[in-house]
N, C-alpha and C positions, 0 to 999 in steps of 0.2 A: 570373229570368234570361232573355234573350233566347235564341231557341232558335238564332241563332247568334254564340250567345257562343265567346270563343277567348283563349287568353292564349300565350303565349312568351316563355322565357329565351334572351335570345342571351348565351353567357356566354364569357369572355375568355379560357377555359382548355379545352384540347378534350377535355381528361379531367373536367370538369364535370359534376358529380355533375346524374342526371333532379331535375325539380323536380315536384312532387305538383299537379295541377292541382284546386283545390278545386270538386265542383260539376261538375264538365264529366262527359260520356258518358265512358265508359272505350273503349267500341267504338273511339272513334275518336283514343283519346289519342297520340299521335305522338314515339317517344320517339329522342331523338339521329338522327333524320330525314337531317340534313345536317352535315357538320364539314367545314372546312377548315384547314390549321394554325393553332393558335391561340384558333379560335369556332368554335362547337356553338351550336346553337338546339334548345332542348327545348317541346313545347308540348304544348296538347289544345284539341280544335273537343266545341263540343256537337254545331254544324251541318256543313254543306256543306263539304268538302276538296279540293280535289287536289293530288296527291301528282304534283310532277317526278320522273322517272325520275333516275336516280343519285345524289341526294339533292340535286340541286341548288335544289330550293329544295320549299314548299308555295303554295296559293292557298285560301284560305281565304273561301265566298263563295261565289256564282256569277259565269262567266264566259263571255262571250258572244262569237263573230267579230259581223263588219262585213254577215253577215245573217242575224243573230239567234240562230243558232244553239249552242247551249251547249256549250262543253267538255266531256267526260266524261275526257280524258286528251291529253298534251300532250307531243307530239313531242321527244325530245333535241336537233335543232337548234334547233328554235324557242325550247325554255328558254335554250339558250346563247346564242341571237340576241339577248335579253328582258334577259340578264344584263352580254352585253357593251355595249348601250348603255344601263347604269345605268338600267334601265325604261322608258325613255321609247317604247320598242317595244312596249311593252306595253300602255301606255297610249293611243299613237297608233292602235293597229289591232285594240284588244280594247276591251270594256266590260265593264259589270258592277255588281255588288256587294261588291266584295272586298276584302281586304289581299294582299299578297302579301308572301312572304318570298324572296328571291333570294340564292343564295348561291354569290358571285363567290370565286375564291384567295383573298382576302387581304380581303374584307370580305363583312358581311352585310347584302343591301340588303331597306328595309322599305318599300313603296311602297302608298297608297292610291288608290281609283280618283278622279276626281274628284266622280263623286255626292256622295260620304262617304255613301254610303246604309250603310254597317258600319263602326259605330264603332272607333278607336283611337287609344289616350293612350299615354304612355312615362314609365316609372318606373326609376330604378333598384332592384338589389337587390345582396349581397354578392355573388353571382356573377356580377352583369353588368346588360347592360339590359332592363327587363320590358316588352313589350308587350300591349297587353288591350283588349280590349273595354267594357272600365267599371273603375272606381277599386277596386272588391270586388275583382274580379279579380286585378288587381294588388297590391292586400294583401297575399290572401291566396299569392302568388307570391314574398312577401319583399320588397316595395319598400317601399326606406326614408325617414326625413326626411319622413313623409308630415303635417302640418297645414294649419291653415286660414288660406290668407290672407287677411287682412282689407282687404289694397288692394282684390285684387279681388274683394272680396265688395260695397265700396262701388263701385267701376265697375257690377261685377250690378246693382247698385241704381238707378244714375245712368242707364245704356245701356240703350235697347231692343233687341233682338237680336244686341248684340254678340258678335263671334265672333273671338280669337286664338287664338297656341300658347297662351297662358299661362292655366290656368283658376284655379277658386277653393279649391285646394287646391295649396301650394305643396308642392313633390317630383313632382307630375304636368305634362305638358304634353299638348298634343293634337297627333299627325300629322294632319294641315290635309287637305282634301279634294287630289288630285292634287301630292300633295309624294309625297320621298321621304327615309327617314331611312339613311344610310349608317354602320356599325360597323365600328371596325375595332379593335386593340388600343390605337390611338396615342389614339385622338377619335371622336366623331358628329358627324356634319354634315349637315343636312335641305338638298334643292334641290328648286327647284320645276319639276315636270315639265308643268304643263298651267295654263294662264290663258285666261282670254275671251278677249282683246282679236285674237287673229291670227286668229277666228273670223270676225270683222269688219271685215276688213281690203280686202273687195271690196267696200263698197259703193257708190264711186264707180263702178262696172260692173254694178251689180244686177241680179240677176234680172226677168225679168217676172213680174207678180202672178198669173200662172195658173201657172208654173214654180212660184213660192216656196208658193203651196199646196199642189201634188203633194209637195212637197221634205217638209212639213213634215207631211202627212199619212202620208206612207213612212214617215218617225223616230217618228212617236207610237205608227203600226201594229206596225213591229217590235219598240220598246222594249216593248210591250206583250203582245205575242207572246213574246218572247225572255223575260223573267221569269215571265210565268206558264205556262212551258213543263213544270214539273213538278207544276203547282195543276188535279185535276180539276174543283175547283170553289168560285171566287175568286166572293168578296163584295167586288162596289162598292159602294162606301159613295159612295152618290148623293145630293146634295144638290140634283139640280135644276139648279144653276147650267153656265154653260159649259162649264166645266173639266169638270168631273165627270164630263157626259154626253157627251164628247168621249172620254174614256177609258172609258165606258160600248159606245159606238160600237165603239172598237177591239178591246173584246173580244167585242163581235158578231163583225166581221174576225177573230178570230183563231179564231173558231169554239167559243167557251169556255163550259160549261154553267154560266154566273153566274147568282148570287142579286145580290138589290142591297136593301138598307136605305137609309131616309134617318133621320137623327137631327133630332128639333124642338130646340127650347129652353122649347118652351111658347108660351103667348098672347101673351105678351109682347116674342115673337121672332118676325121674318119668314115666314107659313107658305108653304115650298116644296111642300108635299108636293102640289100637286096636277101642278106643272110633271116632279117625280121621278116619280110615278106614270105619267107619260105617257112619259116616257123607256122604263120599265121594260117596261110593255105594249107599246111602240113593238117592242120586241127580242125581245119574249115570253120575258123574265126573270120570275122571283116576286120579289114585292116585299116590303117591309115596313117601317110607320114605327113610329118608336117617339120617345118623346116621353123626354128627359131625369127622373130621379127626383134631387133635390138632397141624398136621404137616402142615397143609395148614394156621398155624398163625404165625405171625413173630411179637413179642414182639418189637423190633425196629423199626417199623413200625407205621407212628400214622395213621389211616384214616380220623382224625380231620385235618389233615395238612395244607389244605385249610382255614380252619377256624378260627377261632379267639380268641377259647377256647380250651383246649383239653377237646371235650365232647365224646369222642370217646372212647368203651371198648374193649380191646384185643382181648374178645373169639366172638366178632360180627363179626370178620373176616373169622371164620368158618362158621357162619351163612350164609354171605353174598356167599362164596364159594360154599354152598350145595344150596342153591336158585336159583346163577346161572346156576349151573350145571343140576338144575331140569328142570328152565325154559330155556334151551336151548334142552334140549332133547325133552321137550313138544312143541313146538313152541309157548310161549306163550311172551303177550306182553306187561301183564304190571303184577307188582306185588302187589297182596292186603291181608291190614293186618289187623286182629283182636285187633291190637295195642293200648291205649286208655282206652279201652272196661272198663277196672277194677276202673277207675278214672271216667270215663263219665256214666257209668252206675249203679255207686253209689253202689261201694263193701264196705262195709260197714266195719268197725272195732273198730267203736266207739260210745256212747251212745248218738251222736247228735239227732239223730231221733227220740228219747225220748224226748229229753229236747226243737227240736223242735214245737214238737206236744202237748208239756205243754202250751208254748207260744199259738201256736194258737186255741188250740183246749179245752184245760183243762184239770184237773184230769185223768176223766175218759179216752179219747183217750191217754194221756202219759202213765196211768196203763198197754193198750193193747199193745204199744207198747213197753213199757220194757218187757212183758213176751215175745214176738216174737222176741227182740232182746238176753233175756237167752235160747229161746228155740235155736235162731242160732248158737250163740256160744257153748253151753252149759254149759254155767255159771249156777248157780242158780240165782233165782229171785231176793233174798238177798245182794247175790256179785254183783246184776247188777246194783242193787238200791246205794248201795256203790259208787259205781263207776260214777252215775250221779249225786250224791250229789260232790263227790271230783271235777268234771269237773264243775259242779254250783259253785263251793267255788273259783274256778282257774279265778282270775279276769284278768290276763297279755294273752296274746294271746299265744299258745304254741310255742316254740323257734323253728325254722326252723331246718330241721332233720341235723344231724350235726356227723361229727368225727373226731377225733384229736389224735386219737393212730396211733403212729410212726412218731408223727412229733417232731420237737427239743422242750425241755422245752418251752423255751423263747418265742415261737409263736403258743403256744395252747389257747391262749384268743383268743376268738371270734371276727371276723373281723366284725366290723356293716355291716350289708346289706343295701344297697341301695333300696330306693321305688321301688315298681312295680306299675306301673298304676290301677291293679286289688287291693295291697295290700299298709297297712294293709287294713279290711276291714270297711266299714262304720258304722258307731257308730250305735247302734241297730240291724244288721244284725245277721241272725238266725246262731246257730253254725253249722248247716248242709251246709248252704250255704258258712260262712269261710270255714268249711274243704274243699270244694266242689273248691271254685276257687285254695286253695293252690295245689290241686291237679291238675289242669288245667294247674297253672303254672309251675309246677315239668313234665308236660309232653310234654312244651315250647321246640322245637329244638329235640324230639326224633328221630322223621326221617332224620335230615338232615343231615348228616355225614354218610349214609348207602353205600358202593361200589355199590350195587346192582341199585341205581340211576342211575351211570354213563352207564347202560345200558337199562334200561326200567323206565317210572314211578313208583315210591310208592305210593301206595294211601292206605290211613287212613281212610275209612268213618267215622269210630266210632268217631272220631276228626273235623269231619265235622260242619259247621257254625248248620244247622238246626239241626242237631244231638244233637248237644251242648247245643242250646235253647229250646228244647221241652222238654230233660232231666231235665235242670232245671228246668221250668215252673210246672213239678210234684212234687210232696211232698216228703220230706226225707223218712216218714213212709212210702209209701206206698211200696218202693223198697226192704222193708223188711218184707212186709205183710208174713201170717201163717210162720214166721219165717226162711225165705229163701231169703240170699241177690240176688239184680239184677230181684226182682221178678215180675216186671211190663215187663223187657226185657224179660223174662224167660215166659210170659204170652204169647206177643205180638207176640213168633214164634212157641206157643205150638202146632199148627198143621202144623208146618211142618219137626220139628225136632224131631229124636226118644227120648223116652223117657229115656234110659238110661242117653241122654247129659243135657239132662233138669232135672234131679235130680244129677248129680253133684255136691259136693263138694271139690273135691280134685282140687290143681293146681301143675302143674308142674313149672320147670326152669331147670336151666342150673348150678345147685352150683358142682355137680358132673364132671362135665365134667371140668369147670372152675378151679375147685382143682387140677383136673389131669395134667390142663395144667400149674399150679404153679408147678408140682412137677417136671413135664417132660422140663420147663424151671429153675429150682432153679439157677443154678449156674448164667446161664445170667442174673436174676433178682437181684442176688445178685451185679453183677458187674455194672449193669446199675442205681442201686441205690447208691451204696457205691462209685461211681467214674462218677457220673453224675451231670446236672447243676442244680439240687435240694441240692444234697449235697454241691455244689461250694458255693450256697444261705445261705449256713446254714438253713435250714427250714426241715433237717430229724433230726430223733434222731439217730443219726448212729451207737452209741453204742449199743441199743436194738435191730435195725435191724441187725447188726452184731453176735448179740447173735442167733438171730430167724434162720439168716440161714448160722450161721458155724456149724451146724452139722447134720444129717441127720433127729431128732428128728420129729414126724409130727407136721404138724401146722394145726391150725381148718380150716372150712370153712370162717369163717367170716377174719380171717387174711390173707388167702389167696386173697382174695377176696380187700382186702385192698391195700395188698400188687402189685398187679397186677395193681390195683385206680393207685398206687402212680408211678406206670412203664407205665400208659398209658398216665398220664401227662408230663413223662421225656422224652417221645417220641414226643410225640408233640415239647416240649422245642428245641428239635435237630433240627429237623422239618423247625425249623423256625432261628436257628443259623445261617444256610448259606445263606437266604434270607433277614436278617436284616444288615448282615455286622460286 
């Protein structure tokens, strides 16, 4: 269980019997908190609370003003200010990690921040509607109708990081990052309180490139400050790369006695550790690498199990293994991650930044920017110009990333996606800023299914509320000035990171290690696919998988990699077999 797990009945009757929170601290169980005629919310936090004075509502989380600084308690106007404008005051002039529960006369508002860095799904129950932190939660709170949908289990399968309300267990939904769920006795009705797109709404006016790096160096410093405000001693989990050592940096700024790990993959995987190790000494942190063991993951195993998708991948299980094991030998108390960093700080891989800077700027600024955008990749200018005319000619939005090898003939058509509050996006919006939130929402739910939660915080800065909106408030081009993506981030810490990490290009991963652990499970992978409840479904291709692994032949990275996709969903499946009945 996450250490801030939480669940709540908002129930339609105000004499509504308390509901028994399974699991959570008692310390902090929260009982009939708030009524108004009609609704009662009953609940319990394992974690972080605050408690509105006269019941009007709870925050469940951490919660941050506009300089960093954390809530410990929350004035009576200000809850009523939070409540008469339906959250969105809340959301405008606070941050955080939270849910909040708000409790207006005549309804009960449920609003998340837009991180979604703390999860929450809605279920009903006989008494009313359940809200939680994970799909257990909500079981064991009495939500009803709870099985497995099969649409969307083959969407999981078809979609790469797709993210709606609707997940793969029908009876549950997800409250979306910056929505809000409204109860009342008549209905529920979810509105959406926060989107990218008004973030970016100046950039025909842009900042100067020495402006948007102070901007964005202030949002990384205090989002990193502001959450690790109660952690004596946060492990960065350093990998070397950019991201990482940028929010390495800020916790030097913030003055914070960090440990830092970096996790290998093995030989077979890119070795950071000498780039990490320079970081670490750079700050005069302790370091420590530790190299993935493939024995400490158990393929049968979902870590999604709690949850209500299998968004959960096999070899994180190693990850989370070598994390704990660092930060327990370090004494340290919460873990933070460079996570984000490639989505939010605008790693660039597509000729948007061109085609933005035509719109607002003209000719000549679109000219400078495709040669910085061949100079990064090392296209020629010719091949780059190609490639914005093909993305100018492409009038349909590009198809959400997708893959459908090794699934049964029959069910390789694309399942429609469902809206996202953020998507599609609005008619006229720049394509820096479409790519910009697709990536926002591809990185919806990455923390929350981590083991290493159930023992310390996760924190994300770089996924951070003000992170997020100062990011985009700057221009596509600029992040790619003298032809180096991430270059206003890459500015903003150039006196305090060595230079070797600030001229980077290379990234590592984990495909090496992940291969190995296909090869060192084959046979299991084989059996849990060809005699499990995907194949019951009919939704594998079982003749091709049966080809792929009756013999010892090798299989690439990208198969393996699939292959393992399709065992991390079959585990979840089981997962949930003996809990549904």
């Amino acid at each position: 269980m996450r250490r801030d797990s939480f669940v709540a009945v908002l129930a339609r009757a105000r004499n509504a019997a308390p509901v028994a929170a399974t699991g959570l601290a008692p310390r902090l169980a929260l009982d009939a908190t708030g009524s108004r005629p009609g609704l009662a919310f009953h609940g319990a936090a394992a974690g972080p609370a605050l408690i509105l004075p006269h019941g009007l509502g709870i925050v469940w989380g951490r919660l941050f003003d506009c300089s960093g600084a954390m809530l410990r308690q929350v004035p009576e106007p200000t809850a009523r200010v939070w409540i008469a404008s339906g959250g969105a005051l809340l959301v405008d002039r606070f941050w955080g990690s939270y849910v909040a529960l708000l409790a207006a006369e005549d309804r009960v508002i449920a609003l998340r921040d837009p991180s979604g860095a703390l999860p929450c799904y809605i279920a009903t129950a006989e008494q009313g509607v359940v809200l939680a932190s994970d799909a257990h939660r909500a079981q064991d709170a009495g939500a009803t109708g709870l099985a497995i949908d099969w649409t969307e289990v083959l969407s999981e399968l078809q979609f790469v990081g797709r993210r709606t309300a609707r997940t793969a267990l029908a009876g549950i939904t997800e409250l979306l990052p910056g929505t809000a769920l409204s109860v009342t006795q008549a209905n529920l009705q979810v509105d959406t309180l926060w989107s990218p797109y008004r973030f970016a709404a100046g950039w025909r006016d842009p900042p100067a490139f020495d402006e948007a790096r102070r901007r964005v160096r202030e949002a990384i410093a205090l989002s990193v400050r502001g959450l690790t405000t109660d952690h004596h001693r946060p492990l960065s989990e350093l990998s070397g790369g950019v991201d990482s050592s940028i929010v390495t940096a800020a916790l030097h700024l913030a003055r914070r006695e960090a440990r830092c790990v970096t996790v290998r993959g093995g030989d077979a995987d890119l070795d950071e550790t000498s780039y990490a190790r320079e970081v670490a000494q750079h700050f005069g942190f302790p370091w420590r690498s530790v190299t993935l063991d493939r024995q400490t993951v158990d393929l049968r195993r979902s870590d999604a199990a709690a949850l209500p998708r299998p968004s959960a991948r096999a070899f994180a299980q190693a990850v989370d293994r070598a994390s704990l094991a660092a930060a327990a030998e370090m004494g340290c108390d919460a873990f933070v991650s460079g996570g984000g960093g490639d989505n939010v700080l605008w790693y660039f891989q597509t000729v948007a930044p061109a085609l933005d800077r035509l719109q607002c700027e003209g000719v000549g600024g679109f000219l400078a920017t495709l040669n910085e955008l061949a100079w990064m990749t090392g296209a020629s200018r010719a091949d780059a110009l190609r490639h914005v005319v093909r993305r100018w000619l492409r009038r349909r939005p590009r198809p959400w990333p997708h893959d459908v090898s090794l699934l049964a003939p029959d069910v390789r058509t694309l399942e429609p996606m469902p809206a996202h509050p953020w998507l599609p996006a609005p008619p006229g919006t720049l394509p820096g800023v479409q790519t910009y939130a697709r990536l926002l929402v591809l990185m919806q739910g990455h923390f929350e299914w981590v083991a290493r939660a159930e023992t310390a915080p996760v924190l994300a800065p770089l996924l951070a509320q003000p992170v997020v909106e100062t990011c985009l408030a700057v221009p596509s081009w600029l992040w790619c000035r003298d032809g180096q993506n991430r270059a206003v981030a890459r500015a903003a810490f150039r006196d305090l990171l060595p230079a070797a990490i600030l001229a980077r290009g290379t990234k590592g991963g984990f495909d090496g290690f992940t291969h190995g652990l296909f090869v060192h499970n084959r046979d299991l992978v084989r059996d849990l696919l060809l005699g499990g409840c995907l194949a019951e479904q009919r939704l594998l291709d079982l003749p091709a998988i049966e080809a792929l692994l009756g013999n010892e032949a090798r299989i690439s990275n990208l198969l393996a990699n699939r292959l393992l996709r399709l065992v991390s969903v079959e585990a979840w499946l089981r997962s949930w077999s003996g809990r549904l009945g």
